[in-house]
C-alpha positions as CSV (number, residue, x, y, z in Angstrom):
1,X,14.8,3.5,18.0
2,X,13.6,5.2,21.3
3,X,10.0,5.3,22.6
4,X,8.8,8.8,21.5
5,X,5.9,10.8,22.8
6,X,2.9,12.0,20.6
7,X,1.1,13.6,23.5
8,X,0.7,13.5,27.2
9,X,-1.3,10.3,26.8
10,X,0.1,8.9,23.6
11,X,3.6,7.0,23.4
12,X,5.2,5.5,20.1
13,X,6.5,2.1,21.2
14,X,7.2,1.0,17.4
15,X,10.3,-0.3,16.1
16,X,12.8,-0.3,12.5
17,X,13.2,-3.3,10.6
18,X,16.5,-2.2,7.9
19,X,17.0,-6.2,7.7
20,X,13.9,-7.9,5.7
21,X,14.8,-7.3,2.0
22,X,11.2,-8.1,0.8
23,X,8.0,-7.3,2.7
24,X,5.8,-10.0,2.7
25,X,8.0,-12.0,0.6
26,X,7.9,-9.9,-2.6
27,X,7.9,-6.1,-2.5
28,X,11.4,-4.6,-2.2
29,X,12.5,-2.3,0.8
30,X,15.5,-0.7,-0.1
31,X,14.5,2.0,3.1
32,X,13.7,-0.5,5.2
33,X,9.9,-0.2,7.0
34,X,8.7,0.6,10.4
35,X,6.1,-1.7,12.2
36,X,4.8,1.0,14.5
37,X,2.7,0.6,18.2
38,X,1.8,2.6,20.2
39,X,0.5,3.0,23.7
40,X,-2.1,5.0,25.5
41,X,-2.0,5.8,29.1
42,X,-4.8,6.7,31.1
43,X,-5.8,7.7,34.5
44,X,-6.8,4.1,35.5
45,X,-5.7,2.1,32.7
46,X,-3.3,1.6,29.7
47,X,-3.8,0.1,26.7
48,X,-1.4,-1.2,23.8
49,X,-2.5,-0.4,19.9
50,X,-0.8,-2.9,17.7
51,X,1.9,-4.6,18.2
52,X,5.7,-5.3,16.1
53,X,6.9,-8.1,14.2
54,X,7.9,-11.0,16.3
55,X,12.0,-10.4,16.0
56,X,11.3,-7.3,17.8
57,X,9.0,-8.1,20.6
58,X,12.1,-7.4,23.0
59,X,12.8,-3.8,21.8
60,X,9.0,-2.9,22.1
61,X,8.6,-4.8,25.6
62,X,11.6,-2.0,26.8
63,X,9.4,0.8,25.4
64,X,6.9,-0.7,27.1
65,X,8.7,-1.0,30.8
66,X,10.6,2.3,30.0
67,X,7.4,4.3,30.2
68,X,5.0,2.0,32.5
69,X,7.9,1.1,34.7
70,X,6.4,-1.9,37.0
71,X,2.9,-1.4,35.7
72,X,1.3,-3.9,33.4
73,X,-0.6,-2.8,30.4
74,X,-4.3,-3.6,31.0
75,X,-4.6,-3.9,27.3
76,X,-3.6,-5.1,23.6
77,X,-5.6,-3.7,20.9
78,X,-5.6,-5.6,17.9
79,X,-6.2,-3.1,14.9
80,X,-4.8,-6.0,12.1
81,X,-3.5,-9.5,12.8
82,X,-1.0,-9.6,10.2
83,X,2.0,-10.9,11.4
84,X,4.1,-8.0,10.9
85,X,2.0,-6.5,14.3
86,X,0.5,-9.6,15.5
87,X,3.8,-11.6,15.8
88,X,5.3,-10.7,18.9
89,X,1.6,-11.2,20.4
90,X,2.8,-14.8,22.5
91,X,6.0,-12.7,23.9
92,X,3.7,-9.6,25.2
93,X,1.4,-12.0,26.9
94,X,4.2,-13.7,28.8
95,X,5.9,-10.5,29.2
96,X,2.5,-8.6,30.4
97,X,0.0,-12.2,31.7
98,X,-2.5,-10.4,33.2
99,X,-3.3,-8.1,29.8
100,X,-6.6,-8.7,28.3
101,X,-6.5,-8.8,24.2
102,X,-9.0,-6.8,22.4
103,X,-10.3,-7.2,18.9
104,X,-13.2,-7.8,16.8
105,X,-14.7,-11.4,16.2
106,X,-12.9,-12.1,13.5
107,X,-9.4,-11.3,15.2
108,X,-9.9,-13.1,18.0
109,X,-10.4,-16.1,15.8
110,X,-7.4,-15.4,13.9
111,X,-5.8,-14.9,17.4
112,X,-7.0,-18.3,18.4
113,X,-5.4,-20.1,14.4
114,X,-2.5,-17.9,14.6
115,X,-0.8,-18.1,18.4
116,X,-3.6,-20.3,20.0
117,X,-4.5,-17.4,22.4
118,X,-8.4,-17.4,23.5
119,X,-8.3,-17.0,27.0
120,X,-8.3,-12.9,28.7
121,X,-9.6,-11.7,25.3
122,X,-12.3,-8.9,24.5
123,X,-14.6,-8.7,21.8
124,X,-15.7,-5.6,20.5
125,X,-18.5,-4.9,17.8
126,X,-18.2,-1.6,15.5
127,X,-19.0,1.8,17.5
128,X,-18.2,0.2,21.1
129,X,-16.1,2.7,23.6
130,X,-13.5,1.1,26.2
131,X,-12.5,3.9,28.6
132,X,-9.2,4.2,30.4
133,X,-9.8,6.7,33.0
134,X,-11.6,10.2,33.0
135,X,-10.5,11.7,29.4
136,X,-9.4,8.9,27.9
137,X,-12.0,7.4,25.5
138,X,-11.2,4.6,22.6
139,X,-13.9,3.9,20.2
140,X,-13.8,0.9,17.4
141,X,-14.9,1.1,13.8
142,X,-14.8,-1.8,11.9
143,X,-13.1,-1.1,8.5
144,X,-13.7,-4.7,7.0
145,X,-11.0,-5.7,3.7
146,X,-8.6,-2.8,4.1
147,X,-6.7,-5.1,3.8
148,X,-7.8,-8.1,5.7
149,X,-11.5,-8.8,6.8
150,X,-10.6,-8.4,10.5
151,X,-9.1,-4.6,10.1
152,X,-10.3,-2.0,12.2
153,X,-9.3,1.4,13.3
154,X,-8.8,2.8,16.9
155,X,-10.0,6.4,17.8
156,X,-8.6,8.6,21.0
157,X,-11.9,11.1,21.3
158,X,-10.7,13.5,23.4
159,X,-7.8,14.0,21.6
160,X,-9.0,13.4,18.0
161,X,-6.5,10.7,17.5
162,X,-6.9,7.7,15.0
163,X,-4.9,4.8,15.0
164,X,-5.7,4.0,11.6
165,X,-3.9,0.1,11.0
166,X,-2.4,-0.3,7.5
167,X,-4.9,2.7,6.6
168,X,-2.1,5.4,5.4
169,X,1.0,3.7,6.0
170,X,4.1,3.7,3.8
171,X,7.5,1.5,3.4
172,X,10.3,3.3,5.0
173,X,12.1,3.2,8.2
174,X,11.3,6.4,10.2
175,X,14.9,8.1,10.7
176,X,14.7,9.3,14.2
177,X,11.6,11.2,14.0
178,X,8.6,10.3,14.2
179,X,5.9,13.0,13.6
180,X,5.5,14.3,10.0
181,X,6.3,17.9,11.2
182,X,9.2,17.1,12.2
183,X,11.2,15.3,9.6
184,X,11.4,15.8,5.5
185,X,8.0,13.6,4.5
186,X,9.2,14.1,0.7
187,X,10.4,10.5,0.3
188,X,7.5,8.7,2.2
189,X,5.0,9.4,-0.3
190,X,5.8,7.7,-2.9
191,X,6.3,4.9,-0.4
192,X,2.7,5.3,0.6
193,X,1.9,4.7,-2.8
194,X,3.7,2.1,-3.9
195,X,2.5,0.5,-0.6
196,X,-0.9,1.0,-1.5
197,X,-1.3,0.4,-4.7
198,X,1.4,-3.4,-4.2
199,X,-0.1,-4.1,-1.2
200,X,-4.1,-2.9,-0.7
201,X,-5.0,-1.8,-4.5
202,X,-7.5,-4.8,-5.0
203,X,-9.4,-3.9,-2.1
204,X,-10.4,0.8,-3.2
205,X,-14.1,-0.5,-2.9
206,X,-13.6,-1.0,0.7
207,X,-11.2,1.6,1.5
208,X,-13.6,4.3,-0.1
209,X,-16.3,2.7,2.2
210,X,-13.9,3.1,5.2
211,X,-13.2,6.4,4.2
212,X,-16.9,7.6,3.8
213,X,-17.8,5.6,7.3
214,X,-14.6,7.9,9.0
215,X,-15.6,11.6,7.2
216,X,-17.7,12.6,9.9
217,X,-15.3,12.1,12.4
218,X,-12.8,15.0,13.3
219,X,-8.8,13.7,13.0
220,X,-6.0,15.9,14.5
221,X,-3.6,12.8,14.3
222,X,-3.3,9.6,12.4
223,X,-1.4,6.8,13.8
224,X,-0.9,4.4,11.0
225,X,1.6,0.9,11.6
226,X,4.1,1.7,9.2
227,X,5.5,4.9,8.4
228,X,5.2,8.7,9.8
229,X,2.5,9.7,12.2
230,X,0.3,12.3,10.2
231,X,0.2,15.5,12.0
232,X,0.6,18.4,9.7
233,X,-0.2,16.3,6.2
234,X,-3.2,14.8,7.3
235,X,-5.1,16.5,4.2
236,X,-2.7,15.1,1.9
237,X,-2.7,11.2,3.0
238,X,-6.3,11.5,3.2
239,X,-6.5,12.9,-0.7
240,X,-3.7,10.6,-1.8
241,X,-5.6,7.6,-0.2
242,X,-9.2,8.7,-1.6
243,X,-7.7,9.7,-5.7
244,X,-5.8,6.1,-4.6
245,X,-9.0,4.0,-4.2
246,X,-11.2,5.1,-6.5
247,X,-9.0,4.4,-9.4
248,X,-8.3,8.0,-10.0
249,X,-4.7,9.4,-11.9
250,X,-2.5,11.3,-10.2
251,X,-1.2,13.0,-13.2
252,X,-1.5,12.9,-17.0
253,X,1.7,10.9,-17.2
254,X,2.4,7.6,-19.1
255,X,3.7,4.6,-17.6
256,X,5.5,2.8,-20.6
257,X,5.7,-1.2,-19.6
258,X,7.5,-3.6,-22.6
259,X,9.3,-6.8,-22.8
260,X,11.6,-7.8,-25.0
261,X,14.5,-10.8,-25.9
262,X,16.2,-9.1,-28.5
263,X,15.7,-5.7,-28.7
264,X,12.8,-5.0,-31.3
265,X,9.9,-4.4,-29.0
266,X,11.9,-2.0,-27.3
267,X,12.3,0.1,-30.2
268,X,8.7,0.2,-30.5
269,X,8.3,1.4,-27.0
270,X,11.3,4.2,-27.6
271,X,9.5,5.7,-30.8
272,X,6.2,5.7,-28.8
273,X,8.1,7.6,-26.2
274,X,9.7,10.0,-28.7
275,X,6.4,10.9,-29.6
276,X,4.7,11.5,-26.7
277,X,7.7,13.7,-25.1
278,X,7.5,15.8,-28.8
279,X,3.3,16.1,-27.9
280,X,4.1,17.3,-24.4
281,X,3.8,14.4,-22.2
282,X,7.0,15.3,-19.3
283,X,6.1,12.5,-17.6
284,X,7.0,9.0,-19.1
285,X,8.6,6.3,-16.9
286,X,9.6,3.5,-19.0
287,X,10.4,-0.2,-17.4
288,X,11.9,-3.5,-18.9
289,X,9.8,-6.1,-17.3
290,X,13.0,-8.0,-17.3
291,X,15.0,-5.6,-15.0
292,X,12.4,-3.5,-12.8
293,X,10.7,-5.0,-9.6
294,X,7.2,-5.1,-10.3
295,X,6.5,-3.0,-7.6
296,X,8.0,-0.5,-9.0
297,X,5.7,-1.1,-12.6
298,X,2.3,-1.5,-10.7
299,X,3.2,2.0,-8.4
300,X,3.7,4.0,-11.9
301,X,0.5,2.1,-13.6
302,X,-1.3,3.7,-10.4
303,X,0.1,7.2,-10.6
304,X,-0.1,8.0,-14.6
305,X,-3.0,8.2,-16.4
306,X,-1.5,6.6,-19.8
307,X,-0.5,3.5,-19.6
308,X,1.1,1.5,-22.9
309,X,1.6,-2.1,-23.1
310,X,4.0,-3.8,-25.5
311,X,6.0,-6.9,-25.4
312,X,6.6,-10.1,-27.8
313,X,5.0,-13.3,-28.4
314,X,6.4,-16.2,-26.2
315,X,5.7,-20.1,-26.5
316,X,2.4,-19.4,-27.9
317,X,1.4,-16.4,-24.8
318,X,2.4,-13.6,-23.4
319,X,6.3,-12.6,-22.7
320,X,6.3,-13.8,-18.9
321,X,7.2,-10.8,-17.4
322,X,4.7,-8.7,-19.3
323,X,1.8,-11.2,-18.2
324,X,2.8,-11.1,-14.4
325,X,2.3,-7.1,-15.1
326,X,-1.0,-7.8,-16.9
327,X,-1.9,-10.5,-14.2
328,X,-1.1,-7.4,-11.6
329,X,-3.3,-4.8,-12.8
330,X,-6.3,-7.4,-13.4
331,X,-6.4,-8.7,-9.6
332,X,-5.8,-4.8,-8.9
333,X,-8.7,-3.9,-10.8
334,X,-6.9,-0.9,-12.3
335,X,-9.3,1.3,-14.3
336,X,-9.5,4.8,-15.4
337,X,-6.4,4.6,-17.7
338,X,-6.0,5.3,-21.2
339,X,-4.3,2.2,-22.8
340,X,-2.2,1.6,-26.0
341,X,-1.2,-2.3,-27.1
342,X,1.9,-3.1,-29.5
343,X,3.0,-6.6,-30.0
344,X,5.6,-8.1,-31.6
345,X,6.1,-12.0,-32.9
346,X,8.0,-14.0,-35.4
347,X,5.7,-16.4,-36.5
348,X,2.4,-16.6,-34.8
349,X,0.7,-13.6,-32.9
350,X,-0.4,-14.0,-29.3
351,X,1.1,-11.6,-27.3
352,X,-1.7,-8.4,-28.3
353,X,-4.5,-11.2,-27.5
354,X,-3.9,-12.1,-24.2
355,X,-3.2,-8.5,-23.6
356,X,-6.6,-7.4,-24.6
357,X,-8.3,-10.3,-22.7
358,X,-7.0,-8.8,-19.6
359,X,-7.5,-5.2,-20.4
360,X,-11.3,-6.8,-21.1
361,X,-11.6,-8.2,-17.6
362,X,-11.0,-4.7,-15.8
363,X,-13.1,-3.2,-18.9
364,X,-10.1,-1.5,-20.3
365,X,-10.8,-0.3,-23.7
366,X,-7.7,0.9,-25.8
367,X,-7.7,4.1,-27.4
368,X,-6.5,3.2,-30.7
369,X,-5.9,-0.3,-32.4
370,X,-2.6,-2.0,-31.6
371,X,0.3,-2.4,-33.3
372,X,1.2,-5.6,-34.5
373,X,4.7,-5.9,-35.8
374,X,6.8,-9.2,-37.1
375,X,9.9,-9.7,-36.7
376,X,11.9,-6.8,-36.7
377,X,10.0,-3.2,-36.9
378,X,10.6,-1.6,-39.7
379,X,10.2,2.4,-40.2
380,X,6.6,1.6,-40.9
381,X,5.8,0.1,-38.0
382,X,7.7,2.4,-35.4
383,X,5.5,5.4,-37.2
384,X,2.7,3.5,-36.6
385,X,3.7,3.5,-33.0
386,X,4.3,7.4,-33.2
387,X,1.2,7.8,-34.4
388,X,-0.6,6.0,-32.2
389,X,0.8,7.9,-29.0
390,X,0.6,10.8,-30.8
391,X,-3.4,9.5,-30.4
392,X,-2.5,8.9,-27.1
393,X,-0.8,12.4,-25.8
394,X,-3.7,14.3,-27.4
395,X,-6.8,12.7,-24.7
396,X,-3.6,13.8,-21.6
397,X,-2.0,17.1,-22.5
C-alpha cells in the first residue's frame, strides 16, 4: 500500500497485513488488519506517530524516505507499545539513528523490556506540547488501560487532528483508501466492534474516562492504528465507542449461545427462538459454541440486548465451550443484558449452576427461572422454553 496524504502536514505511512490468520493469537481476520502510522511534517521538524508490526518495518521505512527523501525524522511517538506498532521500533532506529523516541514513563520502560532501547528517548507527562515548527503543535493526553497502562493519544492543534492509538480502531485491511469519505465504511463497523468488545471490553471504565478527559477537545480527524481514518463518521465512532464502554445495547436483539453433544439442548434453543421471532424479536443470532469463533459470540453478546444461555452438563461442569463463553463475558464485565438460562443433563445437574455463578459475578440477574431439562426435552420442556422467551421478548419489543 502507498503512503497517502491526510493533509498538507499529515502522511499515512501504515501498512496491510492479509497474512496473520489470528490477531494476537486468537481472534480471527478473515479481512485482514491494517497497522497504521503516520507521519507529521513540520516547518523545522518531523515526527513519526506509531509505528507497524516488525515484518513490515521495510515497507513503512520507504514511506518514510518517499516523502522525507534524505531527511531524518526527528521523532517516534509512541502512542501504545504493543507489538503490532512497536515491533519494527529496533529497524526505524537503525534506519533513522539520530531520531529521538517519545513516550510516557511507562513506555519508555516497556521500550527499555521490549527492544532494550533507553538512550535518545523523551519523556512526556499528560498535557505536555512538543512543537515542530510554526503551526505545527502535538499535545499528549495520557489515556491509561485503553488497553494497556502505557496508552496515550496524540493531538495535531492546529489542525484538530487526534491520533487516537487502539482508541477507534477496527480489523480490516484498508482497500486502497484510506479516509472514511472515500471508501464504503459499511463493513468496518462491525469490525470496530468485534475489535472492541474481543480485544478492549474489560477495560469501558477507562475508556469512558478517556472519553470524558477528550470531550472538550474539538476533533476534525481521528487517526486510529488499525482501520479507516475518521473524517466524515467521526460522530458515529465516537457514539459506537461511548454505547460500547458503558455496557449499553445496541439493539433489542437476542444473542442465542448453546452447546450441545447430541442434539437436545439445541432444540431447546430452537423453540426459544421460535418464540421470540413469533413475539417480534427480528433480531436473533444463534451460535453452536462448537462451530463459531468466540469472537464472533462475545461481538453479538455486546450488540443485543437479550442474551440466552443454554448448554448441557459435562464431567460434572459446564459444556467447555459454553464455559469459555461464560468465562468471556465475566472478565468482559458484560452487564445491562437481560439473561435467560436452560440446562440440560442426564444424570446430575451442573451446567445451570456454574452458569448462574458467573452471571452472579457481573451481577447478572435472569429474568425468569431456568429451564432444567433431563435427558431428552420433551414437549413439556420446549414450552417451557417458549414460555420463558416469550417472558423474555416482552421486556425488548
Amino acid at each position: 500500500m502507498k503512503a497517502a496524504e491526510i493533509s498538507e502536514k499529515v502522511h499515512y505511512i501504515g501498512v496491510n497485513d492479509r497474512v496473520t490468520h489470528k490477531f494476537e493469537g486468537m481472534w480471527p481476520l478473515p479481512a485482514g488488519v491494517s497497522y497504521n502510522s503516520y507521519l507529521v511534517v513540520g516547518s523545522d521538524k518531523a515526527a513519526i506517530i506509531d509505528g507497524v508490526e516488525s515484518a513490515y518495518a521495510l515497507e513503512q521505512i520507504d514511506h518514510i524516505k518517499a516523502i522525507l527523501g534524505d531527511r531524518c525524522p526527528d521523532y517516534l511517538i509512541i502512542n501504545h507499545m504493543e507489538p503490532d506498532h512497536s515491533g519494527a521500533i529496533a529497524l526505524l532506529k537503525q534506519a533513522f539513528p539520530g531520531m529521538t523516541v517519545v513516550g510516557n514513563t511507562i513506555t519508555l520502560t516497556q521500550l527499555e523490556g521490549y527492544y532494550g532501547i533507553n538512550d535518545n528517548v523523551m519523556a512526556v507527562k499528560d498535557g505536555q506540547e512538543l512543537s515542530l515548527g510554526e503551526g505545527t503543535t502535538l499535545k499528549f493526553t495520557l489515556t491509561p488501560m485503553v488497553h494497556w497502562p502505557e496508552t496515550m493519544v496524540t493531538y495535531l492543534q492546529e489542525e484538530k487532528t487526534l491520533f487516537s492509538g487502539d482508541a477507534f480502531g477496527c480489523f480490516g485491511a484498508l482497500n486502497g483508501a484510506v479516509v472514511d469519505s472515500d471508501m464504503d465504511t459499511a463493513r468496518y463497523f462491525p469490525e470496530m466492534l468485534r475489535y472492541y468488545s474481543n480485544i478492549v471490553g474489560r477495560y469501558g471504565m477507562f475508556v469512558q474516562r478517556a472519553l470524558k478527559k477528550l470531550a472538550g477537545v474539538e476533533i476534525d480527524v481521528i487517526c486510529p492504528t488499525h482501520g479507516p481514518v475518521w473524517k466524515s463518521q467521526i460522530a458515529e465512532v465516537v457514539d459506537l465507542y461511548d454505547k460500547l464502554s458503558s455496557y449499553t445495547p445496541l439493539d433489542n436483539g437476542v444473542t442465542i449461545v448453546y452447546g450441545t453433544m447430541y442434539g437436545n439442548t439445541q432444540r431447546m434453543a430452537e423453540a426459544a427462538a421460535e418464540a421470540l421471532a413469533c413475539e417480534g424479536v427480528k433480531n436473533i443470532e444463534m451460535f453452536n459454541c462448537s462451530v463459531t469463533d468466540l469472537s464472533y459470540i462475545i461481538a453479538a453478546a455486546f450488540r443485543h440486548r437479550g442474551l440466552i444461555i443454554a448448554a448441557p452438563t459435562y464431567s460434572d461442569g459446564l459444556f467447555p465451550p459454553v464455559k469459555a463463553f461464560m468465562e468471556a463475558i465475566e472478565l468482559r464485565g458484560l452487564k445491562n443484558r437481560e439473561v435467560l438460562v436452560f440446562g440440560s443433563h442426564t444424570w446430575s445437574q451442573r451446567a445451570i449452576d456454574v452458569i448462574n455463578g458467573h452471571l452472579a459475578s457481573i451481577s447478572a440477574e435472569p429474568v425468569a427461572e431456568a429451564v432444567n431439562n433431563r435427558q431428552a426435552p420433551g414437549q413439556k420442556v420446549l414450552e417451557q422454553c417458549r414460555e420463558k422467551a416469550r417472558l423474555l421478548a416482552a421486556r425488548l419489543v
